[in-house]
N, C-alpha and C positions, 0 to 999 in steps of 0.2 A: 738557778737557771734564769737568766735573763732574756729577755725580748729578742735577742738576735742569737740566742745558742741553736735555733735550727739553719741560719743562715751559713754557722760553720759545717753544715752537710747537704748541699747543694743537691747530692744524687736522692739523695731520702726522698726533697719535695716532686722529685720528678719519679720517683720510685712509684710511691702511694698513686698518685695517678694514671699510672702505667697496668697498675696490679688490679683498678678498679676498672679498667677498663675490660682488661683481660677476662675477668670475671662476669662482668657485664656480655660481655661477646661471647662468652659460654653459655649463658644463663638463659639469653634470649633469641639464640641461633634457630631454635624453630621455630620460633615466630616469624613472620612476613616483615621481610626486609631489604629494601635494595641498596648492594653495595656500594652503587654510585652515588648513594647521598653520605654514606659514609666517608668515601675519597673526596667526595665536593667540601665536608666539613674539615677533611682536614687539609685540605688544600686552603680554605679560608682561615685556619686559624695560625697556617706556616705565613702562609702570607702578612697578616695581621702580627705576629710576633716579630718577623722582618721587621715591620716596619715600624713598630712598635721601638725594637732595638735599635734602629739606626737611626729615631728622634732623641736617643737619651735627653727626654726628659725626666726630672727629677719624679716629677709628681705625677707621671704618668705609668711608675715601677708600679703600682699596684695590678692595673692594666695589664702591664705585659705579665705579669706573673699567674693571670688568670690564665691569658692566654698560651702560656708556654704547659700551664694545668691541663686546660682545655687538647690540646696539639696531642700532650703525651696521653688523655684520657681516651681520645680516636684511634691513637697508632695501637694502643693496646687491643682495642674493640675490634679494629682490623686486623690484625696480626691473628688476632685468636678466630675470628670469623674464618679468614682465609687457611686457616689451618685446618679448621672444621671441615669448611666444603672440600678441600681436596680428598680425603677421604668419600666423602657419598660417590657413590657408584650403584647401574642399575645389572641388575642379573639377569637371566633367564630363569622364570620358576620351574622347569623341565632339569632332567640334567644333561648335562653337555660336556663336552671335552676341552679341557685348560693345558697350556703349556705353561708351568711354573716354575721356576726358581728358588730354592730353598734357599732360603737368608739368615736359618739361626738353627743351631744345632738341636734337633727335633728332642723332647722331655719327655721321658716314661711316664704314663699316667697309669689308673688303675687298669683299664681296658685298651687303650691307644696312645701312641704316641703325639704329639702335638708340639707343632711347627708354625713356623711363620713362615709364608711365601710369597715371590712376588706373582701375579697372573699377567704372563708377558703377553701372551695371547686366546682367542678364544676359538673354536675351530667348529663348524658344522657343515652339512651340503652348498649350503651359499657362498662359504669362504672362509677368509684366516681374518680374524680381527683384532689389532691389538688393544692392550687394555692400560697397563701399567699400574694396578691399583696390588696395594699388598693384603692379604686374608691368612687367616689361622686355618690349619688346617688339624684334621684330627682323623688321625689315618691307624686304623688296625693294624691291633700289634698280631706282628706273624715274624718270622726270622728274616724277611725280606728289609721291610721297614727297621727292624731293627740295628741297619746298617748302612744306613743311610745317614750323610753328614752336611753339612750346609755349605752350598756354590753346588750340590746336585741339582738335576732338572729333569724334570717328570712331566711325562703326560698323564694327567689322571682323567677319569669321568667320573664328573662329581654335580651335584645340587648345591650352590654356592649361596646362601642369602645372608640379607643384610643382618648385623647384629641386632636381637634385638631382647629386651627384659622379658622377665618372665609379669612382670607387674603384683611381683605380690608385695603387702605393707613391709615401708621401711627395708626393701631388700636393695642391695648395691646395684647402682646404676652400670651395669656391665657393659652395656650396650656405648653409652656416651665413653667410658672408660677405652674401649676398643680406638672410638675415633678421634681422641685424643693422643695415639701413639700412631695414628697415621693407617688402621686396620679397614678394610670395609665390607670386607665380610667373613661368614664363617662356613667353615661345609667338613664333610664326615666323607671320608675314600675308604671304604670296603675291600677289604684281600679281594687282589685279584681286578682291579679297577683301576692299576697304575703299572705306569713302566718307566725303567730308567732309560733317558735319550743314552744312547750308545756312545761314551767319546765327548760326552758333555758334561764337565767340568769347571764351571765356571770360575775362574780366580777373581778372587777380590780380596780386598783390606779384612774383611770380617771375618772370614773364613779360616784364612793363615792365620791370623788371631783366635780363632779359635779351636785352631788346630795347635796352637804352641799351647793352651791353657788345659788341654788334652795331656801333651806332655808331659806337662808340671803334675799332673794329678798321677801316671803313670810312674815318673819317677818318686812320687812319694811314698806309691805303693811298692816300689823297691827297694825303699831305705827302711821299709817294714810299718809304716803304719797302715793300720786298718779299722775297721768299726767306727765309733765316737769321737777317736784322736783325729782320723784319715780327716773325717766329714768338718768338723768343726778347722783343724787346720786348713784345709781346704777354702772354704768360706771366709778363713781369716784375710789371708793371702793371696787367693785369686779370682774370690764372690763367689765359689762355683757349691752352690745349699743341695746339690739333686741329692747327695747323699745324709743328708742330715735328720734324722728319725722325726718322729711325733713327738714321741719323748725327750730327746734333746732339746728340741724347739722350745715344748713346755716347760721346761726346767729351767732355760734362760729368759723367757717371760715373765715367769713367775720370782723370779730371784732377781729382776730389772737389770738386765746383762743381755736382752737379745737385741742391743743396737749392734754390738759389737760382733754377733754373725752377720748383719749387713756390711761388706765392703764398701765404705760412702766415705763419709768428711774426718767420722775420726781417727781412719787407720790411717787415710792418706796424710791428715794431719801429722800423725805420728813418721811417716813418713819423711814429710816435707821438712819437719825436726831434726832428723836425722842428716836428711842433707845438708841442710841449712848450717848447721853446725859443723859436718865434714868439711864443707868448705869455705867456713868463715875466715880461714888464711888469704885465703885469696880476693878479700877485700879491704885489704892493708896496700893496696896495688892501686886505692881511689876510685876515682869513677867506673876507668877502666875494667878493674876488678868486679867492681858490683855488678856489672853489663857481662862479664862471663860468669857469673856466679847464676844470675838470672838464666842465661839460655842454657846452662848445664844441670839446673833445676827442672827449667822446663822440656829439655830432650829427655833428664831421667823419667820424670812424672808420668811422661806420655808413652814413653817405652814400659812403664810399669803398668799404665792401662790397655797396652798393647797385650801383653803379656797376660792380662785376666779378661781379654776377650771382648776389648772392647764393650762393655755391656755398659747400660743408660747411669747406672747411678754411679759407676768409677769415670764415666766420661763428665758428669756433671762435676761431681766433686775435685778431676783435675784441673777442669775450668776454672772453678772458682779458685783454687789455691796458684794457677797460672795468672792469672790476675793479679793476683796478691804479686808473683814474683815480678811482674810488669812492673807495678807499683814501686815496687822497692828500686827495680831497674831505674829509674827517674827520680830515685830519690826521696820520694812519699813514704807517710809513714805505712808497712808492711802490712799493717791490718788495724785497720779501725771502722767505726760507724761508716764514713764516708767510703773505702775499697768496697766496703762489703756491700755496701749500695749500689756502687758500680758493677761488680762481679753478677749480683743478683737482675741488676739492669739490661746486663749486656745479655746473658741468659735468658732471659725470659725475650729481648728482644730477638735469638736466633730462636727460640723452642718457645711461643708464650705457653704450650701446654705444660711444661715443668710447675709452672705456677701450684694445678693440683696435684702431685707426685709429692706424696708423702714425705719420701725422703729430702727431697727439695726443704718442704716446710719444716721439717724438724731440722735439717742441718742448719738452715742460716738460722732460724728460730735461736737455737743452743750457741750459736758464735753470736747473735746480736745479746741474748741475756748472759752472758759470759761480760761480755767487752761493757755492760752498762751495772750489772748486781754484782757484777765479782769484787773488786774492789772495796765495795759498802759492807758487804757482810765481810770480807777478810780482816778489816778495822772492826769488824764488830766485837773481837776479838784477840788483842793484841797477844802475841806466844811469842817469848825470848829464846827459846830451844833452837838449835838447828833442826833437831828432827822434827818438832813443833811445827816448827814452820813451814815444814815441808808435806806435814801431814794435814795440817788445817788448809794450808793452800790449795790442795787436792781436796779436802773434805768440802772450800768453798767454791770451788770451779764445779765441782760435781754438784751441787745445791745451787748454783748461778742455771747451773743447765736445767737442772729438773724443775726450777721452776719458766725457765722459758719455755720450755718443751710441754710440761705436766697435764694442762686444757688437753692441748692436741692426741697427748697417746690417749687419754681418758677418752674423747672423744672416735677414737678411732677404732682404740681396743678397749675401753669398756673395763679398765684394769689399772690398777695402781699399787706398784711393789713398795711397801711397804721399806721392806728394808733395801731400796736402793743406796744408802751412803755405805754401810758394809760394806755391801757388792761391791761397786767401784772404786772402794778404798785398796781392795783388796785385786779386783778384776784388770783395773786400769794398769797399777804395776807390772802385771801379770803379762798383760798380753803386748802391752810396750818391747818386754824382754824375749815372749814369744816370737813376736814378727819381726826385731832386730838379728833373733839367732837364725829366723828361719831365711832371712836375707843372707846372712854368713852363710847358712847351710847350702843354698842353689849358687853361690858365687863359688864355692868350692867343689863344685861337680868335676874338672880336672882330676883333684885331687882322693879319690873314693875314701882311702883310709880314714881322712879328715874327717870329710863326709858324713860320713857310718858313724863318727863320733859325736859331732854336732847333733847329729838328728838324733841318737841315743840321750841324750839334754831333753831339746824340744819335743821327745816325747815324752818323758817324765813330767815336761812342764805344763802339756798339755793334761794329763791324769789328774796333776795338781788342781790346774782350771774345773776340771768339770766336775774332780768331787767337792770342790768350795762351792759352787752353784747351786751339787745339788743336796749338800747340808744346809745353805741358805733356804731353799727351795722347801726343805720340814721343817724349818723355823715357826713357831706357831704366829698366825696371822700375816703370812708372808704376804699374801697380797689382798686385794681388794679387788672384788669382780663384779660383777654387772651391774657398773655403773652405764649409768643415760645422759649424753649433755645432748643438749641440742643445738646448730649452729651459732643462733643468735648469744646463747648461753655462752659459748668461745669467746665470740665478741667481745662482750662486757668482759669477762673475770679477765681479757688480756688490757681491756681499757683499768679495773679497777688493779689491775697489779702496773702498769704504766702509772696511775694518780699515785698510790703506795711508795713507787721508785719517787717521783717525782716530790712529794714530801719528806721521805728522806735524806734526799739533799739537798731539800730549804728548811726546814723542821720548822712553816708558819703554822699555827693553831686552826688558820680558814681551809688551809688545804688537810689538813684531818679533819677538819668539818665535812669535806666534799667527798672524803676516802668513806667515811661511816656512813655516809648518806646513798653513795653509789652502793658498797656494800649492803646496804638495807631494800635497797632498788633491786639487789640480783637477787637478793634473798625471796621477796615477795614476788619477783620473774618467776622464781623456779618453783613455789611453792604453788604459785596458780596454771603452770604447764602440767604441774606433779597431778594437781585436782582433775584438771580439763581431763588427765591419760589415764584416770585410776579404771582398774578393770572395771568391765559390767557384764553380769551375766547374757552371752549370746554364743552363737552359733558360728564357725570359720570354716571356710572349704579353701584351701588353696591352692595353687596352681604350681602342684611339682609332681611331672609326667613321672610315673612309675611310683607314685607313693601317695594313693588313691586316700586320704585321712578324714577324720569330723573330730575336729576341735572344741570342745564344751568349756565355755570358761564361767566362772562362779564372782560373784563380789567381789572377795575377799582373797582374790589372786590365784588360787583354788583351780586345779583345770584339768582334764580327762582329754587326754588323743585319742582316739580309735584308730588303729592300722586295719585297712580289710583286707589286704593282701597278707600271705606268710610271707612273701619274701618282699615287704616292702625297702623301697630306699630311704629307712629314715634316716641317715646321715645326711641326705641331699638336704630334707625338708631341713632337720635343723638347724642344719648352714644356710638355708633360704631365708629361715624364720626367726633367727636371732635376735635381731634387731626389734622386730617386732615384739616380741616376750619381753625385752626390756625396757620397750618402752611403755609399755604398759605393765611393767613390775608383774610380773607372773612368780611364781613359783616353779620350780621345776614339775612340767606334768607327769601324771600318772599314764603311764604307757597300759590300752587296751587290745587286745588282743585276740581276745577271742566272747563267748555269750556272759554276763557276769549281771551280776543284782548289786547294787549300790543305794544309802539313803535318797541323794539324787542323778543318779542314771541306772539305767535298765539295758544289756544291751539283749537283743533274741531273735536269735535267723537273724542278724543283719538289720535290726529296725532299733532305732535308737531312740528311747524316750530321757529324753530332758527336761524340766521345768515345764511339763505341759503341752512339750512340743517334741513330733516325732519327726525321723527322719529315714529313710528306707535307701538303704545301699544295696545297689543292682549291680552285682560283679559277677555273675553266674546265671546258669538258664533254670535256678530251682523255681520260679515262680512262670516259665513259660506250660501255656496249656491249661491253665488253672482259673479257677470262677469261684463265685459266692456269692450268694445271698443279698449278701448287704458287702459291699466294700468298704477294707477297712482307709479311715482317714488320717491319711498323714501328709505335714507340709511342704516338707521339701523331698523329692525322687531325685536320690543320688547314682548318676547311669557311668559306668564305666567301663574299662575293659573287662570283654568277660562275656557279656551279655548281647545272645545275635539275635536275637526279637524284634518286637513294635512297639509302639506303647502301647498303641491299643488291648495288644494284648494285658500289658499290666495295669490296665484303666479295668480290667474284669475282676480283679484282684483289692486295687489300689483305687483311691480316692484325694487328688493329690493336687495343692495348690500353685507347687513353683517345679518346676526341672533346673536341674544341675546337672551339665554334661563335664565331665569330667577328663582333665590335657591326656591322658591314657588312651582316648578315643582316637580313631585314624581319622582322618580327613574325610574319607566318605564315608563314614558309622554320624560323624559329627555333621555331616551337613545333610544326609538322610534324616537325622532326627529331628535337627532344628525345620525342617519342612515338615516331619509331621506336627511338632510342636508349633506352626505357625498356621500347619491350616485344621489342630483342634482347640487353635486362642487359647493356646497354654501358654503363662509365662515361664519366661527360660533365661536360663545364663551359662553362656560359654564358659570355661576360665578360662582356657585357652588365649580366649579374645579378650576377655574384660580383667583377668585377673583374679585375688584375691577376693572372696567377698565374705564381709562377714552379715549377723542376723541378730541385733537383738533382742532380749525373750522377756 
């Protein structure tokens, strides 16, 4: 690699700049910023690069290349700013009456249905005000709602507020999540709280799209599939996952196979193959030929994202592979470093929020470590077989991607399959043949007899798929789970596998000087983050409404939950707190439950001795009315739902240094107490307000 090998990818250098910007403009979007210094900078550095370019002077290229750096590092910061603020939007804290729009076919959840809407208007005594902001909704499941599809419009009365985190450690930033796809708020419609406008039907693109991917799923379940086949077919061919189990999920996770339930880059890949080859006759015809081979690419590709409903990750991945067919349209080569720069260019400049969308960063991720490691590891190896060659080829395109990819899932999911090349040795064939037959099988809908034949195939082939998965899946040591990286930690191991690439294809002895050295740099990074997070024994309250707990953690990883409710939701917590137990290497806890004696915990009536330190959980009125003597001392008074007292009352009782109100409490239990707690100079802490807190002992 010489001095000018990034000059033959022009999009790259404007790329990285683009993405740090974008990044930047998310990062610091709530901090105090005005937009007009942002447009005055970049208005000076467009100007400046003008002018810059229309001296071509020789020795002033360095200059302009700052400046065109500079240009794309603002458009990014802007782009992502301005995308932010459109989303904020203010509410009324009361509830009130909305005229909305449903824009995405409402999802069965456990308790409600949940949609996306738009809030065309807002309606009280004063008047009609419009609004135009779009919010999730989460509306009770009753038979009503459950027939209800998207381009309906409702009037509901609802409490709409903004997104916001629950703030416990290490939990998904849900809230910025939301305002990045354009949401700005959220609110909960109760049966009986909404009505359908009469004769209002709104037609749009997205709707008929997702009434044809309706279709699709209706005629599959006439050609007889159901269960595991239905759902995973389903999701193969038109994203549609509502039906896809727990279990399913898990077993293609675990087996490193659940890209390929997302509808993203590599079906459409698979796709774009298909045609690309159907119609390679028709580029023997020269230019002209390649210019109709290109727009009948891109009519099919977008009729195919038509067809699966329009949804964000088939409209990104047709973009990107629409590009490509551009490219080729003009003659360029179809896919290299440089398209792919462009495609991710041009995207991020119509959507810069794609930048965090996971799927986003794994696709290009897996096509930029393809198009750069494939080739080096495939020589690593020379096989004179045809079959050889056909098998190593695939075994090195599946090992080019997993190590492009690898940081990120780690990062994301905390999990590493083990025997991914199996899988995809075996998966990729698989579903090639799947989604080719099940194309033959809907082209043939004319035809039923045919039909009924094909799909009696692509069910067996699908039976095939899932018990290969899930024999992978009891493979001993299938995967690898709770792993921790932490951002920075990305960073490097993508810079020290970039120095690794790049010694490879110069094989000097300075640059494996630099590879073992940076290696040795990420080693002692992780080993001093590992130190800083090791558990310590303390105290954790956190803040997930309806599952009131006290976290006990030990040294040595070691840890005791207390549930005070029977019917707590600890699925909620565990999914809140994930992250957090991993980053601090815990152990899986001991779930408590009820009064119990341990070497170190005590639990009895609800008063929890730890390490010296007690804590008194108030979910009931068995302590109201009650006195002694001497009261007993404990430090932290955990008050939740349950309990319609004073403190005073439990100060005849108790002896207590901190309050802990607990997110179970309503609005005025929680601000009744924090008043008495502030006029008996008790210290106190909301979670509700402050979040997670932990104590330690």
């Amino acid at each position: 690699m010489n001095s000018f090998y990034i000059h033959r990818y022009p999009f790259i250098r404007l790329l990285i700049p683009w993405i740090a910007g974008i990044f930047c403009g998310d990062h610091f979007f709530d901090r105090s910023w005005d937009p007009l210094c942002g447009i005055l900078f970049f208005g000076f550095f467009a100007a400046l690069s003008f002018a810059l370019y229309f001296l071509k002077r020789y020795s002033l290229r360095w200059c302009f290349g700052i400046a065109i750096s500079a240009l794309c590092f603002t458009g990014g910061w802007l782009g992502m700013t301005g995308q932010l603020q459109q989303a904020v939007c203010s509410f009324p804290k009361e509830e009130t009456v909305y005229r909305v729009l449903i824009t995405d076919a409402p999802q069965p959840k456990e308790h409600t249905y949940l949609c996306q809407a738009l809030l065309k208007e807002r309606r009280d005594t004063a008047g009609i005000y419009p609004i135009g902001h779009t919010a999730v909704l989460y509306l009770q499941q009753d038979s009503s709602a459950s027939r209800l599809k998207s381009g309906d419009e409702l009037l509901i009365s609802a409490r709409i507020s903004l997104p916001l985190n629950n703030r416990n450690f290490d939990e998904f930033d849900y809230a910025r999540f939301l305002m990045r796809k354009g949401i700005s708020g959220t609110g909960y419609v109760a049966s009986g709280k909404w009505i359908k406008c009469d004769g209002m039907n709104n037609f749009n693109l997205k709707s008929v799209a997702s009434s044809c991917r309706r279709n699709v799923v209706s005629l599959y379940q006439e050609l007889g599939f159901s269960g595991d086949e239905l759902a995973v077919l389903s999701a193969l061919t038109i994203g549609d996952k509502t039906e896809l189990s727990d279990s399913v999920r898990e077993s293609y996770s675990v087996a490193g196979a659940s890209h390929i339930l997302a509808l993203s880059g590599l079906h459409i890949g698979l796709l774009y193959t298909m045609l690309f080859f159907i119609l390679k006759p028709v580029v023997r015809r020269g230019n002209i030929g390649r210019c109709v081979r290109s727009v009948f690419l891109l009519v099919l590709l977008w009729t195919f994202a038509f067809f699966t409903g329009l949804s964000p990750s088939v409209v990104r991945s047709v973009s990107m592979f629409s590009i490509l067919a551009m490219a080729d349209m003009v003659g360029r080569e179809p896919l290299s470093l440089n398209t792919l720069a462009v495609a991710a260019w041009l995207m991020l400049f119509c959507n810069p929020a794609w930048l965090f969308d996971v799927g986003f960063q794994l696709s290009f991720l897996a096509v930029a470590s393809i198009l750069l490691v494939q080739k080096p590891i495939y020589h690593l190896n020379p096989v004179k077989s045809r079959i050889g060659k056909y098998v190593w080829g695939l075994m090195s395109v599946s090992v080019a991607a997993q190590i492009g990819t690898a940081p990120l899932v780690l990062f994301y999911f905390s999990r590493f399959s083990v025997h991914f090349l199996l899988t995809n040795l075996v998966v990729i064939p698989l579903i090639t043949i799947i989604l080719y037959a099940a194309v033959v099988m809907l082209l043939l809908t004319p035809f039923s007899w045919l039909q009924i034949g094909v799909a009696g195939g692509v069910k067996k082939l699908l039976e095939g798929l899932n018990f290969f998965v899930r024999w992978v899946e009891r493979l001993p040591y299938a995967s690898i789970d709770g792993i921790w990286l932490y951002q920075s930690e990305v960073l490097g191991i993508y810079i020290v596998i970039a120095l690794l690439t790049y010694y490879f294809m110069n094989r000097r002895y300075r640059n494996l000087q630099i590879c073992l050295f940076s290696i040795l740099l990420m080693g002692t990074y992780h080993a001093t983050l590992y130190w800083q997070d090791r558990p310590q024994t303390s105290l954790v309250f956190y803040n997930v409404r309806g599952c009131p707990a006290v976290h006990c953690i030990k040294s040595d990883g070691q840890s005791w939950i207390n549930y005070m409710d029977t019917l707590s939701n600890e699925k909620r917590l565990k999914h809140m707190t994930a992250n957090y137990w991993k980053r601090h290497h815990l152990l899986p806890p001991q779930e408590i439950t009820a009064d119990c004696r341990h070497a170190e915990l005590n639990r009895q009536q609800q008063i929890i001795s730890y390490h010296g330190c007690r804590v008194c959980v108030i979910n009931d009125n068995r302590w109201r009315n009650k006195s002694t003597v001497s009261p007993l001392y404990i430090q932290y008074l955990y008050l939740c739902k349950g309990y319609d007292g004073h403190l005073e009352e439990l100060a005849q009782v108790f002896s207590f240094s901190y309050v802990i109100l607990d997110a179970s409490l309503s609005e005025y239990r929680k601000h009744l107490l924090e008043s008495e707690c502030k006029k008996s100079g008790l210290r106190f802490i909301s979670l509700s307000d402050e979040g997670s807190v932990h104590f330690l002992l």
